[in-house]
C-alpha positions as a Markdown table, in Angstrom:
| # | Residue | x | y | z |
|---|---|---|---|---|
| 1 | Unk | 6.3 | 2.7 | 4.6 |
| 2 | Unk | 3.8 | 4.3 | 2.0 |
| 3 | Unk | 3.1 | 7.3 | 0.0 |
| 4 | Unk | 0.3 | 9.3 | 1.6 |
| 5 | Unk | -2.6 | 7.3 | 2.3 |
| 6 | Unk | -4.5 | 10.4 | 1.1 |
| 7 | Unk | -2.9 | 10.9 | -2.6 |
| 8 | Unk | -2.8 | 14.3 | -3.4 |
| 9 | Unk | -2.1 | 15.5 | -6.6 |
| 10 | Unk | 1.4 | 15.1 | -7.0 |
| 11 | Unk | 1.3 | 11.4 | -6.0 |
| 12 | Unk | -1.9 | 10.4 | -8.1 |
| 13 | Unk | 0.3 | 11.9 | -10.7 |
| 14 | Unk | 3.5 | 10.0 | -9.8 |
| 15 | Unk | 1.3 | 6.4 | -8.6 |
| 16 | Unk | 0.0 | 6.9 | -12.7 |
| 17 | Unk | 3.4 | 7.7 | -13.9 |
| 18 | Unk | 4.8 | 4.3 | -12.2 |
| 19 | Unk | 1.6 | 2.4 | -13.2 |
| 20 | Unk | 2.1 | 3.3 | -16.9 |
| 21 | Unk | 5.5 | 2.2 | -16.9 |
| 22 | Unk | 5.2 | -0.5 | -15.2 |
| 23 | Unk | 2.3 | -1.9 | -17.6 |
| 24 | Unk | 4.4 | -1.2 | -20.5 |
| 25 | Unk | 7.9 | -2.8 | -19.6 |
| 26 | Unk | 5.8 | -6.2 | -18.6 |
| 27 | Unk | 3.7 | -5.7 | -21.9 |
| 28 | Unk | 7.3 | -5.3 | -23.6 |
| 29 | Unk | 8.2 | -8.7 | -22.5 |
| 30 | Unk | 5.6 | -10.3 | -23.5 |
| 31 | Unk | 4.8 | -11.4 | -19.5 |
| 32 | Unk | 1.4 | -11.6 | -17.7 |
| 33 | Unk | 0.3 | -10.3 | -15.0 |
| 34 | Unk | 0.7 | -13.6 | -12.8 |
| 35 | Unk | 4.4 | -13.7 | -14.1 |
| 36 | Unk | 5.7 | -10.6 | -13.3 |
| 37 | Unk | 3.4 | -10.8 | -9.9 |
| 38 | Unk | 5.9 | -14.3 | -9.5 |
| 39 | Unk | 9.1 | -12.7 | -10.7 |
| 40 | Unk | 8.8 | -9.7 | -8.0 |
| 41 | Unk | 7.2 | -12.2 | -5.6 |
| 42 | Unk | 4.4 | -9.6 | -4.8 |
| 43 | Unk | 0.8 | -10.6 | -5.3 |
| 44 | Unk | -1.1 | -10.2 | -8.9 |
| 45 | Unk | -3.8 | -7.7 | -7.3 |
| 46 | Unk | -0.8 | -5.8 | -6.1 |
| 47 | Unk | 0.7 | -5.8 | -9.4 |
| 48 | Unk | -2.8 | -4.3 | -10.7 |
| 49 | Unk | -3.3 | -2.2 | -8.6 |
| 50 | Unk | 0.2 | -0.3 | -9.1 |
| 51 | Unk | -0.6 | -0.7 | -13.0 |
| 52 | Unk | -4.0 | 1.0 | -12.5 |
| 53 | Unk | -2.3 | 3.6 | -10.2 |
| 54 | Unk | -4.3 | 2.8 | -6.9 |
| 55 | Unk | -2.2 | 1.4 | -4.9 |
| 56 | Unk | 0.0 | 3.0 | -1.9 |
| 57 | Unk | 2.9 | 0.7 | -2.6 |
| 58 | Unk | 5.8 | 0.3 | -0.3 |
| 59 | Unk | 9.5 | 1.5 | -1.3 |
| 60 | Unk | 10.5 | -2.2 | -1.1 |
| 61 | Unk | 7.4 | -3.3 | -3.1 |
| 62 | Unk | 8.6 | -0.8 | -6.0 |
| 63 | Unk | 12.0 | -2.4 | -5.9 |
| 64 | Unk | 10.5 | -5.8 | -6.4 |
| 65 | Unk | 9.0 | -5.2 | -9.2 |
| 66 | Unk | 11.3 | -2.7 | -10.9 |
| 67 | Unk | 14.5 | -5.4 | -10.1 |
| 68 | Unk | 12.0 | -8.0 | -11.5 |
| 69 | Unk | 11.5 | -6.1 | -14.7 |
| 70 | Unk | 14.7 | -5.4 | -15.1 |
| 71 | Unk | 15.4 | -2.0 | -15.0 |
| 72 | Unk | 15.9 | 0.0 | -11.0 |
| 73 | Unk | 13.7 | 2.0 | -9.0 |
| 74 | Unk | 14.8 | 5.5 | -10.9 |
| 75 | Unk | 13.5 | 4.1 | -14.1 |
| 76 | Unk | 10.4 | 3.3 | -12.3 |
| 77 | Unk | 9.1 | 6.4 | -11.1 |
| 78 | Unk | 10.2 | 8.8 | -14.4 |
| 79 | Unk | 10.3 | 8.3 | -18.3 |
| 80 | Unk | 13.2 | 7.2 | -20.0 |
| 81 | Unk | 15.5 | 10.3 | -21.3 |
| 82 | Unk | 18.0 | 9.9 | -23.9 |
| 83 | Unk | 19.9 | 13.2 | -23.0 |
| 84 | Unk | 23.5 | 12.0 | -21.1 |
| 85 | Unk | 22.8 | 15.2 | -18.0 |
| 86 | Unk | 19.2 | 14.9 | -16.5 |
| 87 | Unk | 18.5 | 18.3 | -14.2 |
| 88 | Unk | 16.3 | 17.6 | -10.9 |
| 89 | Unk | 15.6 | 20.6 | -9.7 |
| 90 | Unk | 14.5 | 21.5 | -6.5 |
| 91 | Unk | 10.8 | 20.2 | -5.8 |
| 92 | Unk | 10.8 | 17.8 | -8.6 |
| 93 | Unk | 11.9 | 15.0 | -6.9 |
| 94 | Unk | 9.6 | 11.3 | -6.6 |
| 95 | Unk | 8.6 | 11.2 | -3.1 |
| 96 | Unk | 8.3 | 7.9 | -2.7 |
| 97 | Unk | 7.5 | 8.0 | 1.4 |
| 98 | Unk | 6.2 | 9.9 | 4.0 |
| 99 | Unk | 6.4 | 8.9 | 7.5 |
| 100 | Unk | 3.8 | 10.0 | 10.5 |
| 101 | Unk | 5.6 | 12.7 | 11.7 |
| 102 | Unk | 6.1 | 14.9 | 8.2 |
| 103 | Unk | 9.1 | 12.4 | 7.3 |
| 104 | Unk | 9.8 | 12.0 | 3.3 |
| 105 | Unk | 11.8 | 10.2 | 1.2 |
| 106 | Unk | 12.2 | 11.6 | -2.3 |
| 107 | Unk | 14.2 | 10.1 | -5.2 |
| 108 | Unk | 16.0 | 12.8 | -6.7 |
| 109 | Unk | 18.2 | 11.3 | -8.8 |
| 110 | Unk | 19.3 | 7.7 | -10.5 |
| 111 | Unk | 21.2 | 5.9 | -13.3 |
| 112 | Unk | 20.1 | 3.4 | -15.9 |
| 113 | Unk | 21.0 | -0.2 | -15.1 |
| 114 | Unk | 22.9 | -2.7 | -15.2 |
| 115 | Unk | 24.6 | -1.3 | -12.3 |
| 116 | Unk | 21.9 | 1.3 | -11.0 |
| 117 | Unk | 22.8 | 4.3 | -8.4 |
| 118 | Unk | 20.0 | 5.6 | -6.3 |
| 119 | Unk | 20.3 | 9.4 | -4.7 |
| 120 | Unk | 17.8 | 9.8 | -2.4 |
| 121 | Unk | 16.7 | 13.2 | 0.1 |
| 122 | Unk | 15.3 | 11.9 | 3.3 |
| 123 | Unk | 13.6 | 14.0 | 6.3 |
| 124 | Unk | 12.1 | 11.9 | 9.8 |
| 125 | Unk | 9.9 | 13.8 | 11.6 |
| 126 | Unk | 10.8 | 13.0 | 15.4 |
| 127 | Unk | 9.9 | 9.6 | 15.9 |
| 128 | Unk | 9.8 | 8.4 | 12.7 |
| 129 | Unk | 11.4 | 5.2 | 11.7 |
| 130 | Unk | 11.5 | 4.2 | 8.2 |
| 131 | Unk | 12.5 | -0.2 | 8.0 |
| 132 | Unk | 13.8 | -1.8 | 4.9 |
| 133 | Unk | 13.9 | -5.2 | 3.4 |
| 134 | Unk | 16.7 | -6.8 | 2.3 |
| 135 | Unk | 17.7 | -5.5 | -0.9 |
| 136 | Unk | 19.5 | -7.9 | -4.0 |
| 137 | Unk | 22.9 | -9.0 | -3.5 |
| 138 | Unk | 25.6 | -6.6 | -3.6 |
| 139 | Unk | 23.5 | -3.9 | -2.6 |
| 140 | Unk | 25.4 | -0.9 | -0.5 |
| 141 | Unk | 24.4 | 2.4 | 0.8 |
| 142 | Unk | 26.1 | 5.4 | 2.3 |
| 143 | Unk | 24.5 | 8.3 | 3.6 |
| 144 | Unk | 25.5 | 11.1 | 5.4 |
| 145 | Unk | 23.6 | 13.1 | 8.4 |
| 146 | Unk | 23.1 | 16.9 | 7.2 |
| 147 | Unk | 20.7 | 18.1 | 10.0 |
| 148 | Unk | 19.7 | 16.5 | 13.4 |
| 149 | Unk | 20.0 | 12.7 | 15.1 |
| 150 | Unk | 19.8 | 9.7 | 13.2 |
| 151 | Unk | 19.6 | 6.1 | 14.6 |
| 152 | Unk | 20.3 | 2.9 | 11.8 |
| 153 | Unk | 20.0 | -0.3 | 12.2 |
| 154 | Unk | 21.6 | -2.7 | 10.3 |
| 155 | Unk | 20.9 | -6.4 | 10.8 |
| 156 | Unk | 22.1 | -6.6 | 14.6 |
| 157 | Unk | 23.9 | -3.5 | 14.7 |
| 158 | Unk | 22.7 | -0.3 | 15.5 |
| 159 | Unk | 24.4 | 3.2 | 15.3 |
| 160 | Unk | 23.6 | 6.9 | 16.0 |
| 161 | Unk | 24.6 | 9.2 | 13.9 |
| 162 | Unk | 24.9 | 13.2 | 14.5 |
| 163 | Unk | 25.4 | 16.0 | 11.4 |
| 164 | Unk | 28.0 | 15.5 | 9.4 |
| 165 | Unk | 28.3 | 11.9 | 10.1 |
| 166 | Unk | 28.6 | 9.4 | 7.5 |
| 167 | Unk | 27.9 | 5.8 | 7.3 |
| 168 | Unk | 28.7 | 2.7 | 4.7 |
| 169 | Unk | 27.0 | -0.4 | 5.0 |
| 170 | Unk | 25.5 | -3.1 | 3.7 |
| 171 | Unk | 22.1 | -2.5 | 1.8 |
| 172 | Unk | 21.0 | -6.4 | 1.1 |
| 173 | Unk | 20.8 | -7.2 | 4.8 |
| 174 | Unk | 17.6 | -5.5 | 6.9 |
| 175 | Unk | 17.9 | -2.1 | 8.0 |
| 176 | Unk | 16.3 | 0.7 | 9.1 |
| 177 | Unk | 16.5 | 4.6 | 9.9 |
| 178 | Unk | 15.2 | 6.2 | 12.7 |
| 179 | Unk | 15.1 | 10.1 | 14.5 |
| 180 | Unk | 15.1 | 9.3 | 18.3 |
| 181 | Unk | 15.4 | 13.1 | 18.6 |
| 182 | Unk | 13.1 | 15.9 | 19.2 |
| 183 | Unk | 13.5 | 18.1 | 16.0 |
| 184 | Unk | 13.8 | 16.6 | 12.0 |
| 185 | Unk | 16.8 | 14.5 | 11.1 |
| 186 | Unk | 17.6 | 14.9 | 7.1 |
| 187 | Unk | 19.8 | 12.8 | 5.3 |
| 188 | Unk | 21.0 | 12.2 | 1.8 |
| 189 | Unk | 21.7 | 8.8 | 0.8 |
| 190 | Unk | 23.1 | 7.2 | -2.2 |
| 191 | Unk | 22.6 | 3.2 | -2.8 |
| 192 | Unk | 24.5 | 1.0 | -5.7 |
| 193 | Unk | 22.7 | -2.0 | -6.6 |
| 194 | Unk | 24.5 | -3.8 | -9.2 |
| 195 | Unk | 23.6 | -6.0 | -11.9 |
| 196 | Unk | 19.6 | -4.7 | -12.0 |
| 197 | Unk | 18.0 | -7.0 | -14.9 |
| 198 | Unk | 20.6 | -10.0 | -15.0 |
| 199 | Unk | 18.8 | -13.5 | -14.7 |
| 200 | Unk | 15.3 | -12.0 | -14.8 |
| 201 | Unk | 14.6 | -12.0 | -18.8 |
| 202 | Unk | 16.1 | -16.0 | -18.3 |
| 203 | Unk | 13.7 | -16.6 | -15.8 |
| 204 | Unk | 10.4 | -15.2 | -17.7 |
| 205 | Unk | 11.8 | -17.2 | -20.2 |
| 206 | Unk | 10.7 | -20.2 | -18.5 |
| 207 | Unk | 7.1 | -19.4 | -18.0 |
């Protein structure tokens, strides 16, 4: 459920990249470390850490603090851009996990909130399994199998997919992905989390 233990380039590049941004939303709202770190409900050395751009955080750690600052995971990991048609091209993506057996999850694509939209490229090595959190209320996801077997489990349910199945469910109850299969599974993956950023500047407002 982390980047690369060992950061290579790319991901020293992209932990920095998130660190900075990070550092400058909370600076921009005037909060410190120990309130953000209470906002996202994630420790303060955690929250350090990502600002300094050491740590390996988790997907769901990143969506914690970006949900707690108010502005979605896509925001997170690239600069704001003004210009209305962002290109990703192939390569360019965030890859924001990589599982034991050569699985990745890359962000390719988002939208700016309130209502943010997440389009994400994922691979599982055989045997991988990637497990998620609950995400915030209202959350959905759809994905659709473009190569190999995927297993996912949502809260009590589980179902197997093959390629060129699709699936809708609920993303703000636990879930997971899995490859139970002997070659890679890929998957792309699209998740809607409305309402990013309302409530939160309300509840700094208390500290």
């Amino acid at each position: 459920m982390h980047y690369d233990a060992l950061m290579d380039d790319s991901t020293t590049t992209l932990a920095t990249a998130i660190g900075t941004r990070v550092r400058q939303e909370r600076q921009h709202r005037h909060w410190t470390l120990d309130q953000l770190a209470e906002a996202a409900g994630v420790s303060r050395r955690m929250v350090v850490n990502v600002e300094q751009g050491v740590a390996n955080p988790s997907v769901g750690t990143l969506l914690r603090i970006s949900d707690a600052l108010g502005i979605g995971l896509p925001a997170l990991v690239e600069p704001p851009q003004p210009r209305p048609v962002k290109v990703t091209r192939r390569g360019e993506g965030a890859v924001l996990w990589t599982g034991d057996s050569g699985g990745r999850g890359v962000l390719v694509a988002g939208t700016a909130p309130p209502d943010v939209v997440e389009l994400w490229d994922w691979t599982l090595g055989p045997g991988d399994r990637h497990a998620s959190e609950a995400h915030a209320p209202g959350t959905k996801e759809l994905l659709q199998v473009q190569q190999g077997t995927l297993t996912v489990e949502v809260a009590d349910r589980t179902v197997t997919l093959d390629a060129g199945d699709a699936l809708a469910f609920p993303g703000d109850v636990a879930h997971a992905y899995a490859n139970p299969g002997a070659e890679p599974a890929r998957f792309s993956l699209t998740v809607f989390e409305p309402g990013v950023g309302s409530g939160h500047h309300q509840e700094g407002s208390h500290d």
